[in-house]
Structure formats: structure tokens, C-alpha cells
C-alpha positions in Angstrom: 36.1 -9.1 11.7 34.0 -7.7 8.8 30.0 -7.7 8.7 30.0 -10.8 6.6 32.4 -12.8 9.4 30.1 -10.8 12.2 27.2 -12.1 10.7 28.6 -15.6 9.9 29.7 -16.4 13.4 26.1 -14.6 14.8 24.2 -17.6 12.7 26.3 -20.1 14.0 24.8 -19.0 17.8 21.4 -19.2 16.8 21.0 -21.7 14.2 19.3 -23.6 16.2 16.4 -21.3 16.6 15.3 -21.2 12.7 11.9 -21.7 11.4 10.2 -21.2 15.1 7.3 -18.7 14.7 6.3 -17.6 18.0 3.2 -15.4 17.8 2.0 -13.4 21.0 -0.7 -11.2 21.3 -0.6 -7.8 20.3 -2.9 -6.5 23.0 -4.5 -9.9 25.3 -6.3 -12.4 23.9 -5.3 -14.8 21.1 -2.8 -13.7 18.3 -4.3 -12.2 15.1 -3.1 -13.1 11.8 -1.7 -9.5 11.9 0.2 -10.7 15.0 1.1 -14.1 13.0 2.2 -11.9 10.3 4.7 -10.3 12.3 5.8 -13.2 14.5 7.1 -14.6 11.0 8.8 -11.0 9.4 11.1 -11.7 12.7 11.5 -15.5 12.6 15.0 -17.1 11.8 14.5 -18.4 8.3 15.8 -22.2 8.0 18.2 -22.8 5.3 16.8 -22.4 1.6 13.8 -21.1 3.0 11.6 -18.0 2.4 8.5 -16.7 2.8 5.3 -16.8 1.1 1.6 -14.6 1.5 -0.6 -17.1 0.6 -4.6 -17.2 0.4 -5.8 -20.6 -0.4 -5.8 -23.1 1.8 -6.5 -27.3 -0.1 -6.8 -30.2 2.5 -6.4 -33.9 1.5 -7.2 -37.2 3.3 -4.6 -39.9 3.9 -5.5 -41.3 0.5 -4.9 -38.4 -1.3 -8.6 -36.9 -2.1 -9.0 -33.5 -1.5 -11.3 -32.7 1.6 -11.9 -29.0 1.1 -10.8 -25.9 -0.4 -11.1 -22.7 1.1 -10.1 -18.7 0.0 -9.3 -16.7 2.8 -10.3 -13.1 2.4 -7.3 -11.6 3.5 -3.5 -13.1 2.9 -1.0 -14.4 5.6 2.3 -15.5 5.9 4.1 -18.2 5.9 7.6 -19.9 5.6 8.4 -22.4 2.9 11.1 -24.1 1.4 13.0 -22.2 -1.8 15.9 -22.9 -4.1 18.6 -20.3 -4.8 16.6 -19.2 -8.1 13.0 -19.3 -6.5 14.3 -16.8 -3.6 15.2 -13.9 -5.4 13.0 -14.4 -8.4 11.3 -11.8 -10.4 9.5 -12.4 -14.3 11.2 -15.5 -15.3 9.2 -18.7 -14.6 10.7 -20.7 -11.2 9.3 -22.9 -8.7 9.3 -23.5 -5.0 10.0 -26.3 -4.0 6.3 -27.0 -2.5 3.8 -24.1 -1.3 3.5 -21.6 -4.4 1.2 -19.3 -6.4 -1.7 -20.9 -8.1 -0.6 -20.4 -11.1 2.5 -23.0 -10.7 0.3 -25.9 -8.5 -3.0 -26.0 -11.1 -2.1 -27.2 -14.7 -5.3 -26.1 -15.7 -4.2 -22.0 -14.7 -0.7 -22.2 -16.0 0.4 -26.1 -17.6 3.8 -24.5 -17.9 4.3 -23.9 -14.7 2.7 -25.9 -12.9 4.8 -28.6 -15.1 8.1 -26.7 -13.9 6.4 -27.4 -10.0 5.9 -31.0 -10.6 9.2 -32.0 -11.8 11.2 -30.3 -9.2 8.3 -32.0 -6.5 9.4 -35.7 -8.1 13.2 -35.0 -7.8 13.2 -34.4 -3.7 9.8 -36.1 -2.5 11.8 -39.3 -1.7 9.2 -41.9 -0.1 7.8 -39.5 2.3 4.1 -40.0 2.5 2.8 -36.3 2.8 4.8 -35.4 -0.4 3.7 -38.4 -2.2 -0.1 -37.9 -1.9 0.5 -33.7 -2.6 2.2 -35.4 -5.8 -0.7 -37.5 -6.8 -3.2 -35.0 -6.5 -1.4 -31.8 -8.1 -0.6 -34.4 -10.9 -4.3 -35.5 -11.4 -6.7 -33.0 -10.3 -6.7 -28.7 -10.9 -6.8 -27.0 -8.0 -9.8 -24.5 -9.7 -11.7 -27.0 -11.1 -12.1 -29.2 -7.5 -12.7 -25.3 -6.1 -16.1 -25.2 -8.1 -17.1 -27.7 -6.2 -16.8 -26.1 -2.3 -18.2 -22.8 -3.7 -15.0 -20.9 -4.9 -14.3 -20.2 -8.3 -10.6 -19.2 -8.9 -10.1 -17.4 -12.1 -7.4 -17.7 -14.5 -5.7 -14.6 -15.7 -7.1 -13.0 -18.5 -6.7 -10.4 -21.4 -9.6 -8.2 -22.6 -10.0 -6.8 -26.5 -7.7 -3.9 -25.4 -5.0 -5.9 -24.0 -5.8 -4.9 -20.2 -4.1 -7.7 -18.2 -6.6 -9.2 -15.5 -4.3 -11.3 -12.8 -7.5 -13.0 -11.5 -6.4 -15.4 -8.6 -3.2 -16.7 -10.7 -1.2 -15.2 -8.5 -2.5 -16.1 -5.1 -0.7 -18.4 -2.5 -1.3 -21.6 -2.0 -0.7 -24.0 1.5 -1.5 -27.5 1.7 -2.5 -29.8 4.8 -2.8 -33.5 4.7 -4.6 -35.4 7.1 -2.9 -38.5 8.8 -4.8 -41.7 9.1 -4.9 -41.0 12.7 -6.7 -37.5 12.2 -3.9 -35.4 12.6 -4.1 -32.5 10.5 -0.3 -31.9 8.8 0.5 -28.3 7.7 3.5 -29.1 4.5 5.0 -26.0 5.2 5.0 -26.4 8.9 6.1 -30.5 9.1 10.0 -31.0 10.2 10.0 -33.8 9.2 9.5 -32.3 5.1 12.0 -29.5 6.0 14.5 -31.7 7.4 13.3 -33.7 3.7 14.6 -30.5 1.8 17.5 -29.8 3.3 18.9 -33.3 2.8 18.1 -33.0 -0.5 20.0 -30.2 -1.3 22.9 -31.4 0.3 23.2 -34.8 -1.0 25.9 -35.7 -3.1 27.6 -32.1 -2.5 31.2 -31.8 -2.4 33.5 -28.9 -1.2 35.6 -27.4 -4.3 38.1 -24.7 -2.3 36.6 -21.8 0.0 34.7 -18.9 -1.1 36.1 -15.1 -0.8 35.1 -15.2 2.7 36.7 -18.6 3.4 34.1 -20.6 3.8 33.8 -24.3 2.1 32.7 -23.6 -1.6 30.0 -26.2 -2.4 28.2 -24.2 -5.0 29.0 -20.4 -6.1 25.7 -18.2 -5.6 24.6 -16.6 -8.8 21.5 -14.9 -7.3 21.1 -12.9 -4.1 18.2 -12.4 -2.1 16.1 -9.0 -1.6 13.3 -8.3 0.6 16.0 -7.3 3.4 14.5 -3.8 4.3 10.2 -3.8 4.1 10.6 -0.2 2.5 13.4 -1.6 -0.3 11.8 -4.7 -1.4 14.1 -4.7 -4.4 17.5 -3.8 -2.2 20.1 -6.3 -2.5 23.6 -6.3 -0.1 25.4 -8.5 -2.7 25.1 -8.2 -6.6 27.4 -9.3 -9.1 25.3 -10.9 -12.5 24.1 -7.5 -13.7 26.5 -7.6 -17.1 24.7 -4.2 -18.5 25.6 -2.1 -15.5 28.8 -1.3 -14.0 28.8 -3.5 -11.7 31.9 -5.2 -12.4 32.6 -4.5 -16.4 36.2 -2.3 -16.3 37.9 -4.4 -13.8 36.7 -8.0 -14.9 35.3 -9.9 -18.0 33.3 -12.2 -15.8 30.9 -11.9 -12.4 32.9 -14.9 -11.3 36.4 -12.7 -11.2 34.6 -10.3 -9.1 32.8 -12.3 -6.7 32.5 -15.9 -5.2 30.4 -16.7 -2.6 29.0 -20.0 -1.2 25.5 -20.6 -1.6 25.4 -21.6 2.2 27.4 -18.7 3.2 24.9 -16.3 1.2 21.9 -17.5 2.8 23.1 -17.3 6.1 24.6 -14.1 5.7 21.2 -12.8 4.4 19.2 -14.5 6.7 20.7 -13.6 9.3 20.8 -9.6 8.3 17.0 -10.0 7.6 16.6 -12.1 11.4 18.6 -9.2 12.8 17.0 -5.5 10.9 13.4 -7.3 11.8 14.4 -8.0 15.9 17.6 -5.4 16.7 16.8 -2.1 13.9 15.6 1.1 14.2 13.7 1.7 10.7 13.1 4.9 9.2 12.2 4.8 5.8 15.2 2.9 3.8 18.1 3.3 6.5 18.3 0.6 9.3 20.7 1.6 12.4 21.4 -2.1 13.7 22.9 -3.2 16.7 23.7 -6.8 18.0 26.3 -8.7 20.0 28.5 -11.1 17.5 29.9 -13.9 20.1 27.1 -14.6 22.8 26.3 -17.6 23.7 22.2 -18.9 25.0 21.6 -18.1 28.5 21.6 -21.8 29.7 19.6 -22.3 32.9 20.7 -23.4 36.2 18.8 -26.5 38.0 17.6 -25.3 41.4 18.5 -28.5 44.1 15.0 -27.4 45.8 13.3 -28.3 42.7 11.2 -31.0 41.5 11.8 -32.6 38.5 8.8 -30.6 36.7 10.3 -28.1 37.8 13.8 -28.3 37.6 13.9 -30.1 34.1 11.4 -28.0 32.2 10.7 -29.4 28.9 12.3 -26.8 26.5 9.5 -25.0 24.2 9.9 -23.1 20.9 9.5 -19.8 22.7 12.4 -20.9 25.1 14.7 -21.9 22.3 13.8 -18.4 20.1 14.1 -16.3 23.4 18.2 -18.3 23.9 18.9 -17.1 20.7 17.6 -13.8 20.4 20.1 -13.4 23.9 22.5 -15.3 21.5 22.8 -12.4 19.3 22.6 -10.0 22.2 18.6 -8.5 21.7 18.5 -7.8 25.1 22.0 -6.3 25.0 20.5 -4.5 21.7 17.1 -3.7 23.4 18.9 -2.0 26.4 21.4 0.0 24.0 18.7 1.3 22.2 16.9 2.3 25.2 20.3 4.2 26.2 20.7 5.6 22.9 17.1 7.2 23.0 17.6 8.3 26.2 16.5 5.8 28.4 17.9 2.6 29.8 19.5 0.6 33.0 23.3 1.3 31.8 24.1 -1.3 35.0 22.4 -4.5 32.8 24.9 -3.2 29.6 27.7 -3.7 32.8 27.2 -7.2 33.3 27.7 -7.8 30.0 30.7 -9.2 27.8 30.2 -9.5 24.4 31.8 -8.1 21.2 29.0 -5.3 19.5 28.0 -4.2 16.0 26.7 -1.0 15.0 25.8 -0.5 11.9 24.0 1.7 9.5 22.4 -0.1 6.0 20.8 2.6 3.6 18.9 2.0 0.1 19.6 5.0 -1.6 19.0 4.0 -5.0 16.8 1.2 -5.9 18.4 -2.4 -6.4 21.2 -1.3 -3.7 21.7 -1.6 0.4 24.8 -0.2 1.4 25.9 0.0 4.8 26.7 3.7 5.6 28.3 3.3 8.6 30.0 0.2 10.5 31.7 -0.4 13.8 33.1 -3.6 16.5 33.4 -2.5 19.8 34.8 -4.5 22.7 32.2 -4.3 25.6 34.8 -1.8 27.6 35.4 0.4 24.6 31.4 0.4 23.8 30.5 1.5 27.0 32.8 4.0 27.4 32.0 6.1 24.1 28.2 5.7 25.4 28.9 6.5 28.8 30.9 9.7 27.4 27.7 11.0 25.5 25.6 10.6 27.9 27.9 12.1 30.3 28.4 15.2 27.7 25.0 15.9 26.8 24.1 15.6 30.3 20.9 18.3 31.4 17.8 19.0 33.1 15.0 17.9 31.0 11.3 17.6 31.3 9.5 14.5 29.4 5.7 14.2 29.4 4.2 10.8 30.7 0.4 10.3 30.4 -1.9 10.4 33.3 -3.5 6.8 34.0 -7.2 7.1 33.4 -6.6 10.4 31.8 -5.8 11.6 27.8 -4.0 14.5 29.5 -0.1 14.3 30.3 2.1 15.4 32.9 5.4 16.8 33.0 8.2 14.9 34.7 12.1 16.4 35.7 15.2 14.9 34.6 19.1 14.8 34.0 20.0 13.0 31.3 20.7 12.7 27.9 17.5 13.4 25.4 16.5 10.9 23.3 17.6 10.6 19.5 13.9 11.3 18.3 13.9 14.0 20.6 17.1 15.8 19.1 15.2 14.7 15.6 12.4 16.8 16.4 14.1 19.8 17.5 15.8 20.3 15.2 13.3 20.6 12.6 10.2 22.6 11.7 8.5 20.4 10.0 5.1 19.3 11.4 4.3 16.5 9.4 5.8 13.4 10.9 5.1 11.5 7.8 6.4 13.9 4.8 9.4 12.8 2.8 11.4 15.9 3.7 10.8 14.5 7.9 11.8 11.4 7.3 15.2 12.5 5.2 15.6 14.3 8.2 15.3 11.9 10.6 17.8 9.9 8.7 20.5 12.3 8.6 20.4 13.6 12.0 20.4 10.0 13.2 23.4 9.0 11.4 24.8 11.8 12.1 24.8 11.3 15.9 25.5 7.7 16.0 28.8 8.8 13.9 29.4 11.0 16.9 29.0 8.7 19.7 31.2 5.9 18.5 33.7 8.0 16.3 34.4 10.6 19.1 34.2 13.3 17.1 32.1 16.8 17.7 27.9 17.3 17.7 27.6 18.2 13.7 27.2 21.9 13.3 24.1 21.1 11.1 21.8 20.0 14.0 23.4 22.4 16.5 22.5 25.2 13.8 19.4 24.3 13.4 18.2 23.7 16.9 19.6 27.4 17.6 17.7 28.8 15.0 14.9 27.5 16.0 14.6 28.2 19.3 15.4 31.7 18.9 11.9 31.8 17.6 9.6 31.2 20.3 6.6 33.0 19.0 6.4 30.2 15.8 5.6 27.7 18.6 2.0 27.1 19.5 3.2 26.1 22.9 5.9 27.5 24.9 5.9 24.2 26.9 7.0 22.7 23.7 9.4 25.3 22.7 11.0 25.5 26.8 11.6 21.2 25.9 13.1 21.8 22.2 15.3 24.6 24.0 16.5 22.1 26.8 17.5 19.6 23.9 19.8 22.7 22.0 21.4 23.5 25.9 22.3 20.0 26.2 23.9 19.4 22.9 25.0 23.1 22.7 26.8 22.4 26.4 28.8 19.2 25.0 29.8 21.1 21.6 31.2 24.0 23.5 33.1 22.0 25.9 34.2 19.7 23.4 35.2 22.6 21.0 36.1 25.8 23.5 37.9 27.7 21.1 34.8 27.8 18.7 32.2 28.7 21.5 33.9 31.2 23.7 37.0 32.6 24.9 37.3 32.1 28.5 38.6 28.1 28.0 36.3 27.6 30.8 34.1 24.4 31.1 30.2 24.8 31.1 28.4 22.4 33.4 24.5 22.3 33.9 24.3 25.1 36.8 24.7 28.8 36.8 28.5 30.2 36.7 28.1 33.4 38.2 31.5 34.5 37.6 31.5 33.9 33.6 32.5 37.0 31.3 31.2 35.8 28.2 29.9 38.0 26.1 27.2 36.1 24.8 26.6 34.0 28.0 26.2 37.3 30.0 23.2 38.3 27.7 21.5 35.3 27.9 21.7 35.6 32.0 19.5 39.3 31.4 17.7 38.6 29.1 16.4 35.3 31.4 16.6 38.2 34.1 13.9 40.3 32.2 11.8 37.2 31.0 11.2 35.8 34.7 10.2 39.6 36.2 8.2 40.3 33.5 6.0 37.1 34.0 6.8 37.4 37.7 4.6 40.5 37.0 2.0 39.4 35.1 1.2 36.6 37.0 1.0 38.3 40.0 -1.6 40.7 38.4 -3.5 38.1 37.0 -4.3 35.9 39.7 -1.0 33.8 38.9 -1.6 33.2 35.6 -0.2 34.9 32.5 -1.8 36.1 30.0 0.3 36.7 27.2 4.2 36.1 25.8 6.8 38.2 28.0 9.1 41.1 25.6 11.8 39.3 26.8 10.3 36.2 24.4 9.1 37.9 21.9 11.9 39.7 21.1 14.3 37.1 21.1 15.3 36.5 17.6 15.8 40.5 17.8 18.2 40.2 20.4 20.6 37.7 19.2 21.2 39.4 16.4 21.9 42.7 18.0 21.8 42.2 21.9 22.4 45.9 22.8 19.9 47.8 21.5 17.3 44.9 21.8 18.1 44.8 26.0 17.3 48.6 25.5 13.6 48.4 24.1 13.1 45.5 26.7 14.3 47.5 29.4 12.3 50.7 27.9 9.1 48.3 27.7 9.7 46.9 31.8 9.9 50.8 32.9 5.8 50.3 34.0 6.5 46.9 35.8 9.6 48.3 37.4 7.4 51.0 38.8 4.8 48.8 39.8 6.5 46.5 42.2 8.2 49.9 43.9 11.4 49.9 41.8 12.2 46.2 42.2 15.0 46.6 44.1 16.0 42.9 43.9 15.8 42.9 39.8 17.5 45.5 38.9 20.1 44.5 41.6 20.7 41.1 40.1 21.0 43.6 37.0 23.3 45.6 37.7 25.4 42.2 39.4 25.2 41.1 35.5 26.1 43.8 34.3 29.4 44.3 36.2 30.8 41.6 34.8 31.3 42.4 30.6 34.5 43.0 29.8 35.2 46.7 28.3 33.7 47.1 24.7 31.6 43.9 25.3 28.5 45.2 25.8 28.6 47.7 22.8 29.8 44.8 20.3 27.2 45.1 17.2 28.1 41.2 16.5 25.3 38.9 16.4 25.5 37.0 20.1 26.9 33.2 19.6 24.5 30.4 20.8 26.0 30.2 23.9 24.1 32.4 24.9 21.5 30.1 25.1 23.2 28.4 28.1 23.3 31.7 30.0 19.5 31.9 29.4 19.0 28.6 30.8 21.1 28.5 33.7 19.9 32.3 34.6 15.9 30.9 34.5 16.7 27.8 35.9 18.5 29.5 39.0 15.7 32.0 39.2 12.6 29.3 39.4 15.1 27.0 41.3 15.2 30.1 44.3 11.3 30.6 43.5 10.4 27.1 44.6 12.5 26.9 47.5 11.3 30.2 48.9 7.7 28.5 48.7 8.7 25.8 50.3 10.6 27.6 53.1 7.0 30.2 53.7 5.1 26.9 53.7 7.1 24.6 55.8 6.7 28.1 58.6 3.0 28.8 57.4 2.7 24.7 59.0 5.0 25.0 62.0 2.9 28.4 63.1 
């Protein structure tokens, strides 16, 4: 398949789920509008429908008189009917269908317009009552003038002497409900029965004229193509083809119709499903979406307990029952859990149980006007879990997250083994500190690209990020914490420990595979000095601690000369030995540190240790797995003294 088949066969799943707005709570209570806002951003738009922020609200009576007007004072959303022209469009003049700006529902704002609205309303109103007696009154009364009368006075726009455009409340929504003769109040945009009104509309008389490029029935070729598909690219469109002053097709065809038919049907559900999808199933940064969804799921249907009464064994279905079948039609809780497990976290056990086809795929606006997809890739459930499984299995090491402290703003640490999370690797790779700069967010995107590239393609941990994780771990002393700066330097030894088992031959000589404990018997040049000079960091601090009531008080040499000592390693270990001479002394010659010295030592290879080469990065492993071991042996001698200290 291709993402336009992916994303064909995905709406046919969860058709049936369009136009249900299910709004919950942000945090208790009723929803906001914020909260309605959002409910509608990730609703399943019904065909030829769109959205609309609208801020003025008219009510009318069964006989057609307006009951009130009202302004709100801050916009909402909501979803109305659209025609292919009124979807994606931009200066020209073009209606909806029925909820629109002032501007095209008062005559008295805009008679052009607003006469442009009322056509179009006569053509598809049919005999349905609601319709009939918006007709009427948009036909007889203006909106503005009727407003004087509540208490709101909506402004036209205006020009002053200096040609300074005023927009005034032209350009504000507008939503209309109608109130039955039984008192029910009827929201137009809202009513099925007017949608259902729409769509038969459009479809009457229609007749299929051949397939489209993707092979779908041709009713009507698609001239315009919706935007709005990323909320940072407003202006982004997948498909373009009418642009005749740009090269978008000029050299290869004389015509937009040579190079591109599409179905209007097919377009809109190819785009509303992408938009449904990059609003449930993305992660967002900036202009790039990473999306993730299963193509061929099917609703979750449910299975009628015997024990049951009839309440409760036939539950009547509700809108949030039919929205949560097709969100698991298009696999968003297969999505949810993979991006849990691509971050870091996650059940792999629910992806198990699963049997779906998946998409991953990267969109990115990278010039205005355009959304390209970067990256694309089907997996078969078996073959998708494996290349998971094998990343998680590679970058596999002990890690410490911090979780916060109920009842507390403080946070504690917490010991892992697992893979870090993407934002994670994001972070430390970088030394930026502003989250929010440009230059972060560029970032982000590359490096998270990058390494969804590596997990599904196979191929190695790009030298970019390992680079520039190394380099900045070697710098301790720019951190403000060393808590932060012992996390960022997990994150390099677990991408550092796939990339040199992965590539061998670039990392070290021995051929030897790296795991996550100490290998006491590895002649590596570089992974020998990382073993001493974790050796001289955890005496050192040892020391200090010990002679300031167990806390230290500063940086150990061992840390601070660090960036001196992978560049040259031999004559760095030198000063550092020089500046231990007074601890050395102090603990009687510590016998047991200069013997697991020496037992270092022993094992360079003749020549090694003189090498003026700059040390590799794995040397970063053999600092890890030496201080790991040494605070591993720490702990358990507490343990051992207490567990006696209790039995005595």
C-alpha cells in the first residue's frame, strides 16, 4: 500500500465515528470551551465538512423571529458543512454552505456576500423546516441591525482617511439555533438530520466518470486541497496541483489535469483522515509530525455476558462508545502504547496481542504552502515488533528517571534498565537550555527523525547525536548539577553501547561485545582509561565524604579534568594521580585503590598506555561500568555490616 491507500482503507474503519465531539474534562468538573476546543481539533470530520471559530450566537422561534443575539467574548469551535471551494479558501469571496462569518450572513455588512450565502442556502435547503426559517430571516432581517436591539452593536469594516483597514466584527463567526415548537432548542450545525441534508445534496444526481489516479470512482476531479493539516503550517497542503506560476507541474505537462486527478471524495477522506490521525496518533514538534497508526483494525465489538441483565448486557451505544471503537479502529491504543515504547516506556506484552498492519510516518512543512512526508514505513505486526524489540534490546542500560514526590514539589530518583526515552536522547544531546528557541526545536526534529530512521531501517545510531552526547558529557563542570550530567551520561552509554556493538570495527579492536556490566578482562585502550579514571573519581569522593561528615563538598580532579583526559589520557591520569598523593596518604596508602590500580593497569597492551591519541568514546563505557561496579560493592558492603549490626 501507499499512504493514500493506508489512509483510504483507515477511513473506511471509522467512518462511522465522524462528526462526534466528545469533550472531557481537562482536570474534574465540566469541560471548558478550551476542552471543547480541543475535543473538536481531534474529532472525525463528516464528509464536506470543516471547522469554523465562531463568536456570535442568533436564536429564532419556530416562526422564524429572532429570539436573541448574543457575542461571546472569546471564540469556539465548531464543525459545519463546506463545499470543495469554501474548505480551502483564502481572498476570493465563497460561502459555506450555512454557519459563516458575518460578513457573508448580514446583507447589511457585505450585500455581496451575503447574496453569494443565500443562493447556495436556496439550492440544498429542500423542505426542511430549520433551513427554511434560517432562509427567511437571513433574507429579511440584518443580523447587526436586530443586534442593536439586545445590546450589541456589530460593526462593519471600515477604512479611515489614511487607508488603515478596520475589520470590525465582519469577520466574526456566526452559529444559529432554532427553537422547535415543542421547546427544543436545535443547534444547525449540530442537527443530523441538516448534515445528513448536505450530504444528499452533494451527492444527488452524481455519476461515476472512470477512477481517479488512486483508483477510486471519479465523480468529480478535486481542483482545491485542504490546509490546516498541521496547527503550526496552517497554510501546508499534502496535495497541490493548480499553482500554474510555480513549478509545480509546468515542464512535464501543459495542464494540472495531466498531472493529477483525484476524486473529490477520495481528497476529503484522505485529508480528513490525516488531520483525524496527526490530532489523536502524532508527536508534534514545531512543523514535523511522527505519526503512527494501524491501517486494517477493526472496532473492538463487545461480548454479551449470559449473567447479565438486559441493561446491562445490551447497553445502548453512546457517542463516546462509537468514537472510542474507532479510535481502536485505527489502532490509538496500539499507537498510544508504541509511543509509550518509543519514549521509553510501555507494556510491550499489550503490542503482543496485537495483529494489525502499522504506519510510521514522518510529515514535515519545510517551506510554506508544502507537507511532505519525510519518512514512510508498513510493518507487519511481527516485523514491527521485532525492529522495536531490537532497539530496545540494544540500547538496553541502567538508568535513573526522576518521579515527583506526592504531596511534595521535590522529586526522587528511581533505577532502571531500559531504553531512554526519545526526548531524553533529545536533551542530551544538546546544550541548549531554552526549550522553546528555534535552534531546540530544529533539534528536536532532527534527532527524532533521525532515530525513528534507525529503529525501523536497521541501520547504525547516527554519528551526529553520538558525537554530540560524547562531547558533552566530557564536560561535567558546564553542568549545574552533576545529577543531571551522571543522567545525560547514562543516555550516551546506552546509545554509545549499541553503536559499538553494532559497528565493532569503528569502536574498538578487540571484536568483543559490550554488555551493561563491568568486563574485567577488556584490553581496550580507551575502555581501560575510563575504568581508572572512575577508579580515581570514586576514592577521591570516597575521601571527601568521609571527611566531611559524608557529604562532598566540591567536584572530584577526576571530574574536573575530564575533558583534559580524553584528549590526552596519559599525562592527565598523571596530574590526577600527582593531586590524590595527600588522599592516598590519608587513608594509610589505600592499599585496596591502588591495588585495583595496578589490576587495571596490568592489562594495556605494550605502547597503549603511552599513545598520545585522543581516547575514543568508549571510554565512556569503561567509566561507567568501573563506577557502577564500585557503588554496586559499596551498597552491598552496607547492607552485609547492617544485616550483622541487626543480628548482634
Amino acid at each position: 500500500m501507499t499512504l493514500v491507500s493506508s489512509l483510504l482503507k483507515t477511513y473506511d474503519c471509522v467512518q462511522n465515528a465522524a462528526g462526534i465531539t466528545v469533550a472531557q474534562a481537562s482536570q474534574g468538573g465540566e469541560p471548558t470551551d478550551k476542552d471543547r476546543d480541543a475535543a473538536v481539533r481531534s474529532t472525525l470530520m463528516p464528509m464536506n465538512h470543516t471547522t469554523l471559530k465562531v463568536q456570535i450566537h442568533v436564536t429564532l422561534d419556530s416562526e422564524g423571529n429572532v429570539v436573541s443575539i448574543e457575542k461571546e467574548g472569546k471564540a469556539h469551535t465548531i464543525i459545519i458543512p463546506c463545499t470543495e471551494k469554501s474548505m480551502s479558501r483564502t481572498v476570493a469571496p465563497c460561502a459555506h454552505p450555512l454557519c459563516d462569518q458575518l460578513q457573508y450572513v448580514d446583507k447589511q455588512i457585505d450585500g455581496m456576500r451575503t447574496e453569494k450565502y443565500l443562493t447556495q442556502l436556496a439550492e440544498w435547503k429542500g423542505d426542511n423546516t430549520e433551513l427554511n426559517l434560517l432562509y427567511g430571516y437571513l433574507s429579511s432581517h440584518s443580523i447587526s441591525e436586530d443586534a442593536l436591539g439586545f445590546g450589541i452593536e456589530l460593526k462593519p469594516k471600515t477604512r479611515d482617511a489614511n487607508g488603515k483597514e478596520s475589520k470590525g466584527d465582519a469577520a466574526d463567526g456566526v452559529w444559529f439555533t432554532v427553537i422547535s415548537p415543542d421547546g427544543e432548542l436545535v443547534d444547525l450545525d449540530r442537527d443530523p438530520a441538516i448534515r445528513a441534508r448536505w450530504q444528499e445534496y452533494l451527492a444527488a444526481g452524481r455519476s461515476a466518470k472512470g477512477h481517479d489516479m488512486f483508483g477510486e470512482k471519479l465523480y468529480g476531479q478535486a481542483k482545491t486541497f485542504p490546509k490546516k493539516l498541521l496547527p503550526a503550517a496552517g497554510n501546508a497542503k499534502l496535495i497541490s496541483s493548480n499553482d500554474s506560476t510555480n513549478y509545480v507541474y509546468r515542464g512535464r505537462f501543459t495542464s494540472p489535469d495531466q498531472a493529477l486527478v483525484v476524486d473529490t471524495d477520495a481528497s476529503q477522506k484522505i485529508h480528513t483522515t490525516l488531520t483525524w490521525l496527526l490530532a489523536n496518533n502524532a508527536t508534534i514538534v514545531g512543523k514535523q509530525a511522527i505519526l503512527v497508526w494501524a491501517v486494517d483494525g477493526r472496532p473492538s465489538f463487545r461480548v454479551v455476558d449470559p449473567m447479565a441483565d438486559t441493561l446491562d448486557a445490551f447497553p445502548a451505544e453512546n457517542d463516546e462508545d462509537v468514537v472510542t471503537d474507532a479510535r481502536m479502529a485505527a489502532g490509538t491504543p496500539y499507537a498510544a502504547q508504541f509511543q509509550a515504547l518509543l519514549h521509553g516506556y510501555g507494556d510491550p506484552s499489550f503490542l503482543e496481542r496485537q495483529k494489525r498492519t502499522i504506519v510510521v510516518a514522518v510529515f514535515d512543512s519545510a517551506v510554506p504552502g508544502r507537507l511532505g512526508v519525510t519518512y514512510y514505513q508498513e510493518l507487519p505486526e511481527g516485523e514491527y515488533l521485532d525492529r522495536i524489540v531490537r532497539w530496545h534490546r540494544g540500547v538496553a542500560w541502567p538508568l535513573t528517571t526522576f518521579v515527583a514526590i506526592p504531596g511534595s514539589d521535590k522529586r526522587k530518583p528511581v533505577d532502571y534498565v531500559g531504553a531512554p526515552s526519545f526526548i531524553d536522547i533529545v536533551n542530551a544531546s544538546t546544550d541548549s537550555p531554552d526549550r522553546s528557541s528555534d535552534g531546540y526545536k530544529l533539534h528536536r526534529k532532527l534527532v527524532e527523525r533521525q532515530l525513528i530512521e534507525t529503529i525501523f531501517n536497521g541501520t547504525a545510531v547516527p554519528r551526529n547525536i553520538l558525537m554530540a552526547m560524547c562531547h558533552k558529557v566530557e564536560k561535567p563542570m558546564a553542568y549545574d548539577d552533576l545529577r543531571k550530567w551522571h543522567r545525560d551520561l547514562e543516555i550516551c552509554c546506552s546509545l554509545l553501547k549499541k553503536s559499538t556493538n553494532d559497528e565493532p570495527k569503528r569502536f574498538h579492536r578487540t571484536g568483543k561485545e559490550i554488555g551493561m556490566e563491568l568486563d574485567k578482562d577488556r584490553t581496550d585502550r580507551d575502555y581501560l582509561f575510563g575504568r581508572l579514571l572512575a577508579l580515581a573519581d570514586n576514592f577521591e569522593g570516597y575521601v571527601l565524604r568521609k571527611q566531611n561528615g559524608g557529604k562532598a563538598d566540591r567536584a572530584t580532579n577526576a571530574v574536573n579534568l575530564m575533558g583534559n583526559f580524553a584528549s590526552k589520557p596519559a599525562t592527565t591520569w598523571e596530574e590526577i594521580w600527582r593531586r590524590l598523593t595527600p588522599y592516598i596518604q590519608s587513608q594509610n596508602g589505600a592499599p585496596w585503590f591502588q591495588q585495583n590500580v595496578d589490576d587495571v593497569m596490568a592489562l594495556f597492551q605494550p605502547g597503549d598506555y603511552e599513545k598520545k591519541t585522543p581516547l575514543g568514546p568508549l571510554y565512556l563505557l569503561g567509566y561507567s561500568h568501573q563506577r557502577r561496579e564500585l557503588l554496586t560493592n559499596a551498597r552491598k558492603a552496607k547492607e552485609t555490616a547492617m544485616s550483622q549490626e541487626t543480628a548482634n
